[in-house]
ZAKOLTOR-166567 format. One record per residue (C-alpha): z, x, y negated. Coordinates in steps of 0.1 Angstrom, whole numbers, plus 5000, padded with zeros to 4 digits. Example, Ala and Ser with C-alpha at 12.3 -4.5 7.8 and 13.67 -1.06 7.14 Angstrom:
# residues 2
<w: 5078, u: 5123, v: 5045>
<w: 5071, u: 5137, v: 5011>
END
This chain:
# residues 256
<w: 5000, u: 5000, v: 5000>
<w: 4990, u: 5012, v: 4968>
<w: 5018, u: 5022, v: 4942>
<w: 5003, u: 4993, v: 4915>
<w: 5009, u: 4973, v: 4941>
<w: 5042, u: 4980, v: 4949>
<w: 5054, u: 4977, v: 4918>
<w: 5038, u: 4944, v: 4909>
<w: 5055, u: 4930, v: 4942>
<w: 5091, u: 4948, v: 4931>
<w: 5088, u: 4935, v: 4895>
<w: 5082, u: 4894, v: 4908>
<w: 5112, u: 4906, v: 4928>
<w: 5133, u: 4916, v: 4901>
<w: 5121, u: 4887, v: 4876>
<w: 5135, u: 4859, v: 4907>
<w: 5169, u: 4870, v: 4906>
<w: 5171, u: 4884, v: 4864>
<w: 5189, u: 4856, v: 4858>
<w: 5220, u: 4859, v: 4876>
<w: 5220, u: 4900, v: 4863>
<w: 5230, u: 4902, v: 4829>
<w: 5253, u: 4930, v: 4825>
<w: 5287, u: 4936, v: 4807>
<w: 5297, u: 4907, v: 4781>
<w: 5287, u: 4917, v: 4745>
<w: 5330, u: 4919, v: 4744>
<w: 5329, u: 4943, v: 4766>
<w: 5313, u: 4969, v: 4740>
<w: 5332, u: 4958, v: 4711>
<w: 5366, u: 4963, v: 4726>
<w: 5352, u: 4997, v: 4730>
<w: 5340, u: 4993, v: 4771>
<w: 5312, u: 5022, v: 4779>
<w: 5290, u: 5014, v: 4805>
<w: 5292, u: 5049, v: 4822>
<w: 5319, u: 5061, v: 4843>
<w: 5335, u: 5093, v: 4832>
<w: 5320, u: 5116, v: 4861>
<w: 5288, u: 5104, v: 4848>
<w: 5298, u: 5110, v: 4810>
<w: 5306, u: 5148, v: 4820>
<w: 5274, u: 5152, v: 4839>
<w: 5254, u: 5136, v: 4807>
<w: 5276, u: 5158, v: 4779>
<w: 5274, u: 5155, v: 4744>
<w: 5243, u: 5133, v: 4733>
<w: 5251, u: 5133, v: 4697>
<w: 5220, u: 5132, v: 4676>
<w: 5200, u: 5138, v: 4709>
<w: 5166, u: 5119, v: 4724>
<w: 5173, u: 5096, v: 4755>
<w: 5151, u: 5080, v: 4784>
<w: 5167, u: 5059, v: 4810>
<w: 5141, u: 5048, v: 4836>
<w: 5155, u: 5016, v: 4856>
<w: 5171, u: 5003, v: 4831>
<w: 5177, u: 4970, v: 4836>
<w: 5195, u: 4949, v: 4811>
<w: 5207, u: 4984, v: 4792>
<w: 5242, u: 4984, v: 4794>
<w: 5240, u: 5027, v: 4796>
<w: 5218, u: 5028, v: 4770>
<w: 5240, u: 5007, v: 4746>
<w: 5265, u: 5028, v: 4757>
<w: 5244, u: 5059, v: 4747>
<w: 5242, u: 5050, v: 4713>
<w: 5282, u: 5043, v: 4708>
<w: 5283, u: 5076, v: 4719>
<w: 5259, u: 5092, v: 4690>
<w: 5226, u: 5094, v: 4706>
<w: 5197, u: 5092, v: 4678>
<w: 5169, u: 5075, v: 4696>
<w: 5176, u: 5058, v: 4727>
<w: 5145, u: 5040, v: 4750>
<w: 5149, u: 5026, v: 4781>
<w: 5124, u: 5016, v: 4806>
<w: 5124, u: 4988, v: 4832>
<w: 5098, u: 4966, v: 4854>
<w: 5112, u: 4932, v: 4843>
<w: 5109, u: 4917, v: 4811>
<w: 5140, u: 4894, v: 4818>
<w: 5162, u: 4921, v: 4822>
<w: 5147, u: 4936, v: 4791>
<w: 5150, u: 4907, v: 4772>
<w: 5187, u: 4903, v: 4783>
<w: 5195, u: 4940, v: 4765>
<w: 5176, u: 4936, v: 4735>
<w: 5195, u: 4902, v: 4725>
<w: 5229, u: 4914, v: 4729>
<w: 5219, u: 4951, v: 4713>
<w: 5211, u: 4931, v: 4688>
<w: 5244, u: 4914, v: 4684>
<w: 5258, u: 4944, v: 4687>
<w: 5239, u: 4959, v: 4657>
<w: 5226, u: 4985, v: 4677>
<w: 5194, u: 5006, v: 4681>
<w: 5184, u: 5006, v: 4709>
<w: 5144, u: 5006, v: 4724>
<w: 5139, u: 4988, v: 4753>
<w: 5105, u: 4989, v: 4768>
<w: 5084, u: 4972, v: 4796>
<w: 5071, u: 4998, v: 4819>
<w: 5068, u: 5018, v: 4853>
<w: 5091, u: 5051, v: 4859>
<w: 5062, u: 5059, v: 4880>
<w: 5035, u: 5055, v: 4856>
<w: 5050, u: 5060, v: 4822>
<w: 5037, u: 5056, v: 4787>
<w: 5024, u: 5097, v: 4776>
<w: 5039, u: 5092, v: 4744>
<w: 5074, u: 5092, v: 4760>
<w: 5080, u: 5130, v: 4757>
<w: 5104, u: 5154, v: 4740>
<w: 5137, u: 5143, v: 4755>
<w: 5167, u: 5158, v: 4755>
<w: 5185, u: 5135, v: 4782>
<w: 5167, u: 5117, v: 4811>
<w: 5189, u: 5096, v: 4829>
<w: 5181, u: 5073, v: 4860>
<w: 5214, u: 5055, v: 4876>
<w: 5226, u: 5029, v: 4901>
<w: 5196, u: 5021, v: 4922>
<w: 5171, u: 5032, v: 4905>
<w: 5159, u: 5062, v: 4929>
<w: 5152, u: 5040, v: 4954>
<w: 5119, u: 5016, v: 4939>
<w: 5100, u: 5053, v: 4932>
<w: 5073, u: 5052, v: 4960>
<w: 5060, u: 5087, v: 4957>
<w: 5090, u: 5112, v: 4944>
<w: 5069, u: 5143, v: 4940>
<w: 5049, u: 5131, v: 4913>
<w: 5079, u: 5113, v: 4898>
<w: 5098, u: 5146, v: 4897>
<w: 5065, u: 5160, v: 4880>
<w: 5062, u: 5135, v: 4850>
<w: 5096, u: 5134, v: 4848>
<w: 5099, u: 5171, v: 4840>
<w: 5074, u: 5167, v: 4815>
<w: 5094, u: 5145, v: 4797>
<w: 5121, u: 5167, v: 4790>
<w: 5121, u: 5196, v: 4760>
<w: 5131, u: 5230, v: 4771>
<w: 5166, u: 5231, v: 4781>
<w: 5167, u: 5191, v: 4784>
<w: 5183, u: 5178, v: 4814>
<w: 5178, u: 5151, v: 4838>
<w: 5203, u: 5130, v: 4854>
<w: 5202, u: 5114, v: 4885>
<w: 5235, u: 5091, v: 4892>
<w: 5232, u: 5073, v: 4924>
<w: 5239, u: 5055, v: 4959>
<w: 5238, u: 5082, v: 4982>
<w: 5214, u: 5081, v: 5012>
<w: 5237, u: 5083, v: 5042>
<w: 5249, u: 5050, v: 5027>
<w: 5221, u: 5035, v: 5028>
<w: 5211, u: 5037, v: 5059>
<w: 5247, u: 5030, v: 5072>
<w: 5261, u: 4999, v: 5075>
<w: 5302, u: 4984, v: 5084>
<w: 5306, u: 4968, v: 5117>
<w: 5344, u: 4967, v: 5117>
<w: 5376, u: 4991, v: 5108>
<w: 5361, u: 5025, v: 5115>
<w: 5323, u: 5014, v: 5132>
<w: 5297, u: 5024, v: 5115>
<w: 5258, u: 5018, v: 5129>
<w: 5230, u: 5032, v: 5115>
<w: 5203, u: 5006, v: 5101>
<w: 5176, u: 5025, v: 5085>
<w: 5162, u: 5057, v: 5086>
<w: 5176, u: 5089, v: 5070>
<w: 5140, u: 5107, v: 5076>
<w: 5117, u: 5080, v: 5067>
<w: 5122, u: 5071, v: 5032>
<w: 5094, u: 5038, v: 5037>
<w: 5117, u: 5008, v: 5033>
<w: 5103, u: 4972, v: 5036>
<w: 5133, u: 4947, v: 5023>
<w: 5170, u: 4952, v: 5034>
<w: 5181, u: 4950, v: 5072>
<w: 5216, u: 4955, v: 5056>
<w: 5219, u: 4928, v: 5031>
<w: 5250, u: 4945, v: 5014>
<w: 5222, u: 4972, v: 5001>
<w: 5206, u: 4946, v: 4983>
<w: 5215, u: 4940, v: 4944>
<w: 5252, u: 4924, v: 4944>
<w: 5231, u: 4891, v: 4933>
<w: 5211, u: 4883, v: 4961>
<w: 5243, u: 4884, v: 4988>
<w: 5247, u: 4847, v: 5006>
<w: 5213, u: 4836, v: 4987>
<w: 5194, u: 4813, v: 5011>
<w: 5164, u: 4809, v: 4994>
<w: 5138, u: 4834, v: 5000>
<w: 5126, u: 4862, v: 4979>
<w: 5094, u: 4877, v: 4970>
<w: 5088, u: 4904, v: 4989>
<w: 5095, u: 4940, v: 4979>
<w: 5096, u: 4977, v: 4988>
<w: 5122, u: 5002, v: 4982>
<w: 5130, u: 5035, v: 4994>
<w: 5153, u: 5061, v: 5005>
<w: 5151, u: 5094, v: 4997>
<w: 5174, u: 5120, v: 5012>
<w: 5191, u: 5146, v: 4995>
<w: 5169, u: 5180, v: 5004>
<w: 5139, u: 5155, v: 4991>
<w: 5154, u: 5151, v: 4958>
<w: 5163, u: 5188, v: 4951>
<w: 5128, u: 5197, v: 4968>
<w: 5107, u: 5177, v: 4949>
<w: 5127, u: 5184, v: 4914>
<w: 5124, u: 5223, v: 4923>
<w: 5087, u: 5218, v: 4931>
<w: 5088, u: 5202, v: 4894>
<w: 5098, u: 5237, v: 4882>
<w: 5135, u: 5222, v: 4874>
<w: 5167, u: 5241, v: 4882>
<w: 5195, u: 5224, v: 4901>
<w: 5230, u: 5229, v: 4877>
<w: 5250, u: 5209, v: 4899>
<w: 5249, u: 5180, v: 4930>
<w: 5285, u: 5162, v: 4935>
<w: 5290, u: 5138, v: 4964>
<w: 5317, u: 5117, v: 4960>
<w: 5337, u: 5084, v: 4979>
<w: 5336, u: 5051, v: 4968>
<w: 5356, u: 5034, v: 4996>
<w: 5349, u: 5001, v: 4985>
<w: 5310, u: 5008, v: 4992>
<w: 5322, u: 5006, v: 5028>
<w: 5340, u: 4975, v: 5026>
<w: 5357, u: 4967, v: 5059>
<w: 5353, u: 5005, v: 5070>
<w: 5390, u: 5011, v: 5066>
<w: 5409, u: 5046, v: 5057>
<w: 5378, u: 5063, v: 5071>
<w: 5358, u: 5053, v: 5039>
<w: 5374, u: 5082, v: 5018>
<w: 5355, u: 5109, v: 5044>
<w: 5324, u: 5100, v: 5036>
<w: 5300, u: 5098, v: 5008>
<w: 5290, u: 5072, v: 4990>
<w: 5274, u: 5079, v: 4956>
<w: 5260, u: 5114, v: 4944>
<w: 5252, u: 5130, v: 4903>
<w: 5227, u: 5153, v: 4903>
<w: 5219, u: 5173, v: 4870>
<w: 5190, u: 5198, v: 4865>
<w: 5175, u: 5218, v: 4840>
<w: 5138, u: 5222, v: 4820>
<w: 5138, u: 5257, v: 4815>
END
């Protein structure tokens, strides 16, 4: 399937279930709520007066979070004009600048260059269909000595899913990154869990750690850290064993 297509199936995907996904309340921000959790906030640093991208980017919440924390031009990118939509009203409430754009992370607009900060977070990874030429554009993007940020579900836990206090089966595959729909519903956005009506379908995939750092190296980036970390309630019923294994990871890297 072709990537066009792909991403015209995920976006009819994404548009059927926009409107139970709207974020943190505009209170949220005013009360002085930030979007990003503080691991992520040290892998990110300082972004005063900096450029920022944030591909998958849903209704925004980081990015309105990016500019309460100083950023000068923030843009984010997403597939669904709902979601979109969604951010711009309450960045507008909010008095905030904040550009919110329709597009594809895999196909993006060439005059989105000369960024300090990329950022892609909380299932985003996974709706790239080819990663190698992601990493590519991705790089070019960036000014020398900008970073990119990858904050995200880790692989192993997505292809493992909770049978009871301390079972575990594997239900996709670690190797083959080609996933059509969820055979572990709990993967799927928070949203869809005990829908019954169906879905258009979509594609999503998962990509293991060594093809992450491969394809960003390939991209001529350089690897400054890779944390894996626990998030027990990811593995919900797992029990104490939850706290061994990994379930999200932050990746930062480096245009030279």
């Amino acid at each position: 399937m072709e990537t066009a297509e792909i991403t015209s199936r995920n976006r009819a995907y994404w548009e059927a279930i926009a409107a139970g996904r709207t974020g943190e309340p505009v209170e949220f921000f005013r009360a002085g709520g930030c979007a990003l959790e503080d691991r992520e906030l040290a892998a990110i640093g300082d972004v005063t007066g900096q450029r920022t991208l944030h591909l998958a980017c849903s209704v925004g919440d980081e990015d309105l979070s990016l500019a309460r924390l100083g950023a000068a031009e923030v843009v984010g990118v997403d597939i669904s004009p709902t979601h979109l939509a969604t951010g711009r009203a309450k960045a507008a409430e909010l008095g905030l600048r904040v550009d919110l754009r329709e597009g594809d992370l895999t196909a993006l607009d060439p005059a989105l260059t000369g960024f300090d900060l990329v950022l892609i977070s909380g299932g985003g990874l996974c709706w790239v269909p080819e990663l190698e030429p992601w990493a590519a554009t991705v790089a070019e993007r960036l000014v020398p000595g900008g970073r990119l940020v990858i904050s995200e579900h880790h692989p192993l836990w997505e292809v493992l899913t909770v049978r009871g206090t301390g079972q575990l089966a594997v239900t996709s595959d670690y190797l083959d990154p080609h996933r059509p729909g969820y055979h572990d519903p709990r993967k799927a956005p928070r949203v869809t869990w005990g829908r019954t009506e169906p879905l258009p379908d979509h594609t999503s995939f998962v990509w293991s750690l060594g093809r992450v750092v491969t394809a960003l190296l390939g991209a001529g980036l350089v690897i400054r850290s890779l944390e894996e970390y626990a998030q027990p309630e990811l593995y919900d019923g797992l029990g104490p064993a939850a706290d061994a294994l990994p379930a999200c990871y932050l990746l930062v890297a480096g245009r030279p």
